[in-house]
C-alpha positions as CSV (number, residue, x, y, z in Angstrom):
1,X,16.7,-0.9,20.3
2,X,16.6,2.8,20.5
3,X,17.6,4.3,16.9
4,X,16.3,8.0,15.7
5,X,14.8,8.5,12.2
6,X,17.9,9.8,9.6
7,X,15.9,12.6,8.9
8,X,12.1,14.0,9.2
9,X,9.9,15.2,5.9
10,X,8.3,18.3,7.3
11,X,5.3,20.4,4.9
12,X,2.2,18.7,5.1
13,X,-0.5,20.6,6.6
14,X,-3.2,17.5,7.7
15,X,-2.1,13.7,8.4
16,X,-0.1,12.0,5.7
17,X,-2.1,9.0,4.2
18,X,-0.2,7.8,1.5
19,X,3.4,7.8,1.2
20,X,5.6,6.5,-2.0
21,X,9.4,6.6,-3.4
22,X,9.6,7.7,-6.7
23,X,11.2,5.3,-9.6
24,X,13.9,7.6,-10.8
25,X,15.1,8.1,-14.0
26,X,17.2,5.1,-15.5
27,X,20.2,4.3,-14.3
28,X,19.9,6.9,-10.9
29,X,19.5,6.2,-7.9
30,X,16.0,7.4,-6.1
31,X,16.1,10.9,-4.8
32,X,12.4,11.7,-4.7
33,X,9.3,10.5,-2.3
34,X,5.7,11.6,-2.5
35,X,2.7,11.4,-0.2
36,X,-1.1,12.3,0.0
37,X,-3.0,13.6,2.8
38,X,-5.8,13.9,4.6
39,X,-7.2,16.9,2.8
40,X,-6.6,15.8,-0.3
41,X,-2.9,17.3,-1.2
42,X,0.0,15.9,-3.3
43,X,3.8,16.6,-2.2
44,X,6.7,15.2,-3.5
45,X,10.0,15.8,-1.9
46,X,13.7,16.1,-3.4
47,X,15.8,14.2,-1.2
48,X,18.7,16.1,-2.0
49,X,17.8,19.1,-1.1
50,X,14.8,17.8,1.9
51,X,12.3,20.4,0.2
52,X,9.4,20.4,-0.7
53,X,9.7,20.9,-4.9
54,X,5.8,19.9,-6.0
55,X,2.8,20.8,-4.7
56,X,-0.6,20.8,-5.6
57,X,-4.7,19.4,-4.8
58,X,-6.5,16.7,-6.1
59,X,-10.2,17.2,-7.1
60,X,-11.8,17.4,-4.0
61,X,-10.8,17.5,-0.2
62,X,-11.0,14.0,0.8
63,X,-7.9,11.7,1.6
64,X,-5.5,10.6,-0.8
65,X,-5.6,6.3,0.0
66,X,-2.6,5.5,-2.0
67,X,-0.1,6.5,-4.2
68,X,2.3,4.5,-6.6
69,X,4.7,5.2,-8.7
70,X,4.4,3.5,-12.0
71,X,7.3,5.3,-14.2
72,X,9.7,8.2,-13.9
73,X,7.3,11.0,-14.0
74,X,4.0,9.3,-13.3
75,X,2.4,9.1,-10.2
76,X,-0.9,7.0,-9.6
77,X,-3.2,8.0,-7.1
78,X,-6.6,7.2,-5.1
79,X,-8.4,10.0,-3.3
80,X,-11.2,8.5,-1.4
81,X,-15.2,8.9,-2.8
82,X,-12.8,10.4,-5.6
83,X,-11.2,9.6,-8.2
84,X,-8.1,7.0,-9.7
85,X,-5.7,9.4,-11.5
86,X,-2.4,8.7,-13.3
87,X,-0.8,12.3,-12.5
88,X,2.0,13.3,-15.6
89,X,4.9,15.0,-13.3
90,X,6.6,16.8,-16.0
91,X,4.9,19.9,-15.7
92,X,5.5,22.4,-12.5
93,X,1.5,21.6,-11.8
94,X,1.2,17.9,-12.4
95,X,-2.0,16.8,-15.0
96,X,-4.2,14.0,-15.2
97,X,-3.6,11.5,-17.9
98,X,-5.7,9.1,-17.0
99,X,-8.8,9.0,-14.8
100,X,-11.3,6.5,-12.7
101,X,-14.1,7.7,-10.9
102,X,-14.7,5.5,-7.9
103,X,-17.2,8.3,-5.9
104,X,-19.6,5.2,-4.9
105,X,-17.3,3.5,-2.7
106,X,-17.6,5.3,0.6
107,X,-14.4,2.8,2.5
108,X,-10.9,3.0,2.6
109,X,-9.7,0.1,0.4
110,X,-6.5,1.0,-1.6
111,X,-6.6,0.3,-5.5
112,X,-4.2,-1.7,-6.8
113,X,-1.6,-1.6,-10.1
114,X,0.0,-4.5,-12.0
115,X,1.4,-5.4,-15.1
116,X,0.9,-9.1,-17.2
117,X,3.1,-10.9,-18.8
118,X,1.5,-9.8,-21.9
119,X,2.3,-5.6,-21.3
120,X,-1.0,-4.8,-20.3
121,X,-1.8,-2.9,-17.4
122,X,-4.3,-3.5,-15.0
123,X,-6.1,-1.7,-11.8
124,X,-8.3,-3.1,-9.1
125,X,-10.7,-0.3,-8.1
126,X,-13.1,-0.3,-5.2
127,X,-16.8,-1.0,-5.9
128,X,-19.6,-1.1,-7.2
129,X,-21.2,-0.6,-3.9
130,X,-19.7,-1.4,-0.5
131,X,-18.4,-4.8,-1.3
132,X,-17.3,-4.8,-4.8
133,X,-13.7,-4.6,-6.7
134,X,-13.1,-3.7,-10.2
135,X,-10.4,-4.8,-12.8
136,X,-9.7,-2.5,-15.4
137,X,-7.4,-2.8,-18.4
138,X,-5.9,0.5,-18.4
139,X,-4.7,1.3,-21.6
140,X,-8.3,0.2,-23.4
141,X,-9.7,2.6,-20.7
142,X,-12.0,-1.0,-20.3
143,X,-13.7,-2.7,-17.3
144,X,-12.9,-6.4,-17.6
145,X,-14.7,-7.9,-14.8
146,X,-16.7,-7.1,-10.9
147,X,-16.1,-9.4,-8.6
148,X,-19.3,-9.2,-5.8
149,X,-18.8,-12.1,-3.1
150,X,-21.3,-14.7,-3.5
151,X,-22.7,-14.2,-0.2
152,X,-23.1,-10.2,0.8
153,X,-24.4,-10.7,4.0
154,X,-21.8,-12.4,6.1
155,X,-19.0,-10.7,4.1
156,X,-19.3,-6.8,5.1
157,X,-17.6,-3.7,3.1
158,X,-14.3,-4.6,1.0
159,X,-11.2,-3.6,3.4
160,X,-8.5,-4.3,1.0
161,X,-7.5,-5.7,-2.6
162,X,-4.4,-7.0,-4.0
163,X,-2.6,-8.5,-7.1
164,X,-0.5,-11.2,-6.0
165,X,1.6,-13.2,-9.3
166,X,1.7,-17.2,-7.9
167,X,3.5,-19.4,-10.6
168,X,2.8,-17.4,-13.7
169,X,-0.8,-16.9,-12.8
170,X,-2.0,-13.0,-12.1
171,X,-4.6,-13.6,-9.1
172,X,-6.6,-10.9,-7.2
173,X,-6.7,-11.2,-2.9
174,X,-9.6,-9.5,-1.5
175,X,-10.1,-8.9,2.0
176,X,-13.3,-8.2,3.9
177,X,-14.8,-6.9,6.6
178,X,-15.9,-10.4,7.8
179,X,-12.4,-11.3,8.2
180,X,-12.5,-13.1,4.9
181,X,-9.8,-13.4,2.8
182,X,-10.5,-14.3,-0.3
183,X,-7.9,-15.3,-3.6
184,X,-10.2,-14.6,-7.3
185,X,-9.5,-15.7,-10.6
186,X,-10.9,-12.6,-11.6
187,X,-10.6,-14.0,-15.3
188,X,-13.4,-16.8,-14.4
189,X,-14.8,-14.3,-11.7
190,X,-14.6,-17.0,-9.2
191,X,-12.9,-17.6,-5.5
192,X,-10.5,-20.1,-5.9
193,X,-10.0,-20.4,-2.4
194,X,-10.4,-18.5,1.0
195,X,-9.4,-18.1,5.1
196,X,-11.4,-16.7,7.4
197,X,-9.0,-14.4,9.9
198,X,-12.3,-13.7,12.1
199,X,-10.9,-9.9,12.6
200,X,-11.7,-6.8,10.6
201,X,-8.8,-6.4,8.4
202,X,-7.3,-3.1,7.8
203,X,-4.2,-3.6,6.0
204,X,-2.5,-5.9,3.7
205,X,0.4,-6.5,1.9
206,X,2.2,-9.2,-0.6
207,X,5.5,-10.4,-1.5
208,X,5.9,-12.8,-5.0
209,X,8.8,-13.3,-4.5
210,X,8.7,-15.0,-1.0
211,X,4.7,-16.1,-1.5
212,X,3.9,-14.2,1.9
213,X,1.4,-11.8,3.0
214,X,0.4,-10.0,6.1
215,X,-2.5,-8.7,7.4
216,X,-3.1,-5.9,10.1
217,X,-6.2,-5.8,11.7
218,X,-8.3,-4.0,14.4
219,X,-6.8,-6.0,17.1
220,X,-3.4,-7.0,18.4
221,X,-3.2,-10.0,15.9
222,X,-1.0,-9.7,12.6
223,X,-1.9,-12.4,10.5
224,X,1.3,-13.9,8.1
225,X,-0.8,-15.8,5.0
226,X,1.0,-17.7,2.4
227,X,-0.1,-19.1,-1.6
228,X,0.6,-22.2,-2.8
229,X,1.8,-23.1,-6.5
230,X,-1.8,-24.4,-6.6
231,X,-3.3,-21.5,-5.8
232,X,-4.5,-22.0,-2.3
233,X,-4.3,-19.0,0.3
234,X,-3.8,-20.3,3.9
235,X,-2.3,-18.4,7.4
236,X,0.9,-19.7,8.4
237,X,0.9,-17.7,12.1
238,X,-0.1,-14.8,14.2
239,X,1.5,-12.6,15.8
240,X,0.5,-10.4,19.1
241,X,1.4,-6.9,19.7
242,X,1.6,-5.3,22.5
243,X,-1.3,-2.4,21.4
244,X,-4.3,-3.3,19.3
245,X,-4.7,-1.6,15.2
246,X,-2.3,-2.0,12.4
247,X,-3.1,0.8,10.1
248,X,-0.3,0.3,7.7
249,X,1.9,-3.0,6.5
250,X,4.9,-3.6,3.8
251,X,7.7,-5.9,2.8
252,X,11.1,-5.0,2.2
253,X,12.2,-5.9,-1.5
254,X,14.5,-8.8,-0.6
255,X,11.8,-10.5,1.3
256,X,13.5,-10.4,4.6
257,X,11.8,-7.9,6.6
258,X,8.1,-6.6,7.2
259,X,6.7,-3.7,8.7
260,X,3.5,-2.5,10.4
261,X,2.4,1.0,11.2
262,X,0.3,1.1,14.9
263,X,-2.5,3.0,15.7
264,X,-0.1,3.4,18.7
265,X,2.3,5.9,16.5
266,X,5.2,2.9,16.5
267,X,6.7,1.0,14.1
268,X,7.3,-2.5,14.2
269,X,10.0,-4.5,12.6
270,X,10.1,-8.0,12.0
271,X,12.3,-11.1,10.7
272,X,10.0,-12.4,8.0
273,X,12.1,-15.9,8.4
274,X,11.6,-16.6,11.9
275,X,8.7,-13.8,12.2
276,X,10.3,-12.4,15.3
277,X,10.4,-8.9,16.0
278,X,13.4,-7.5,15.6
279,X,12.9,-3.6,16.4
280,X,10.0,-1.0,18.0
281,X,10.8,2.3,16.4
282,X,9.6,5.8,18.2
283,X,9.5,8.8,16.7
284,X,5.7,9.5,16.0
285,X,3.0,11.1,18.2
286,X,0.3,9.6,16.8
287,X,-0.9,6.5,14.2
288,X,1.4,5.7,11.7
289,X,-1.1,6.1,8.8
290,X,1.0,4.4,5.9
291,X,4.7,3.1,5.0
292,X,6.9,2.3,2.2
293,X,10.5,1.3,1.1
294,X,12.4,2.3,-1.6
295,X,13.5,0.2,-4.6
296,X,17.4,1.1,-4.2
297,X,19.7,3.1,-2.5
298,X,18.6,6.9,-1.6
299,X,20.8,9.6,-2.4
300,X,23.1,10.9,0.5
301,X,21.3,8.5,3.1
302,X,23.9,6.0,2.6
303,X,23.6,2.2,1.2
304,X,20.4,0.3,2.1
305,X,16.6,0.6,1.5
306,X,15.2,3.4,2.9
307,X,11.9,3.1,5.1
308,X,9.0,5.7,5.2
309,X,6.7,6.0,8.1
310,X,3.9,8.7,7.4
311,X,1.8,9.6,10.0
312,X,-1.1,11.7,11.4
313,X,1.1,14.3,13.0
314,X,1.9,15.1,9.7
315,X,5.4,14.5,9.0
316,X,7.3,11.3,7.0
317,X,10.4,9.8,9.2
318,X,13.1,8.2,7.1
319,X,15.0,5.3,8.6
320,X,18.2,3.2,7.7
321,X,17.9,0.0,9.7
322,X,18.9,-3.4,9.4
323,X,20.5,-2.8,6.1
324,X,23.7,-4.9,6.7
């Protein structure tokens, strides 16, 4: 399936690392994406106009590991060896409103937002050390729990960590270095169960609705994990692509399609029903760093989720596929 990107996000100086739509304002549609890079810059995009309308540098030059976009306005990010800021985007140069310094955790785990049932709002932050990952209750500014795996040794660095909501129940998935993956109870600080993928992970994503996960490792196996009512984390298949390392992986809103970013600059597209893939898409020249879809239609790119594939060559394609 040969399709081209709709159109290509052009202004970042180093590799794009992070990429995110922003939640518009009530009742629009989205118009606005941001991304973090390499050396440690913010952009955010109008998608009217394709420009480049904010602009500015986080604290220090390292990468920017993720980016999320909690409310109109407010932007979350992670800059690696850095910091966890909530950015206010109502001034021309954005502030910090919040801020969590993670500087001891030397990997490239993501942190990770949620909100309970109960309104409260809730981070998982890499560390303490190597292996660790932190819950913090945002709004008290309080660190509820660490969870450390019981046995250090055979586990490695934390890769990745994840709120996943399984039948009521807020639950943390942690993946190692080992090729452990891990589901806490971080309320009891205990692993309430755990598979063993036996390949560094690098990537991982959830869907609540659906109850599946993926997993993109070092090699040419994507791993597709599901959770049970009862809480128990298990892989339901892997799949083989043709060229090893899956930097980046996300699911589409509506559950029915997942994506992974290759250290071979493509992106993948698969039926998360039959797990088949459906499409290879070419544009990049070199690893597709991170991905995201939007929450709605995009403004003047038609009807349909839009996809975003940011890379190391450092630009952002947009794409309008299998939206029927």
């Amino acid at each position: 399936l040969w399709v081209d990107p709709v159109f290509v996000l052009r202004g970042a100086t180093s590799p794009v690392t992070a990429v995110s739509f922003l939640l518009p304002p009530e009742g629009d549609k989205v118009y606005k994406i941001a991304a973090g890079t390499q050396d440690g810059r913010l952009l955010i995009w109008n998608l009217k106009t394709k420009c480049v309308v904010q602009e500015w540098s986080a604290n220090c030059s390292s990468s920017i590991q993720w980016i999320y976009s909690e409310a109109a306005q407010q932007l979350w990010t992670h800059q690696r060896h850095g910091y966890v800021q909530l950015w206010d985007l109502t001034f021309p140069s954005p502030e910090v409103k919040v801020q969590f310094d993670i500087s001891d955790y030397l990997g490239f785990s993501q942190s990770h937002f949620t909100i309970l049932d109960n309104g409260s709002r809730l981070l998982a932050i890499p560390g303490p050390g190597q292996e660790g990952v932190s819950v913090w209750d945002v709004d008290s500014n309080y660190k509820i729990c660490s969870l450390l795996p019981p046995h250090t040794t055979n586990r490695g660095s934390l890769m990745q960590a994840r709120y996943v909501k399984v039948a009521r129940k807020v639950a943390l998935v942690v993946a190692y270095e080992s090729g452990h993956i891990s589901l806490w109870n971080w309320n009891e600080k205990n692993i309430m169960s755990e598979v063993d993928v036996n390949e560094s992970p690098i990537c991982l994503t959830y869907d609540d609705e659906s109850r599946m996960g993926i997993i993109g490792t070092t090699s040419e196996k994507v791993y597709i994990f599901n959770i049970s009512s009862n809480l128990i984390i298990s892989v339901v298949k892997h799949l083989f692509i043709t060229n090893g390392g899956v930097s980046s992986c996300v699911v589409r809103l509506d559950g029915k399609i997942f994506v992974t970013g290759g250290w071979d600059s493509r992106v993948r597209i698969f039926s998360a029903k039959r797990y088949k893939p459906l499409a290879v898409l070419q544009y990049h020249k070199k690893t597709v760093e991170c991905l995201a879809y939007s929450t709605s239609d995009v403004e003047h790119f038609g009807c349909g989720l839009l996809l975003a594939a940011g890379s190391s060559d450092n630009s952002i394609s947009l794409w309008n596929i299998f939206n029927s």
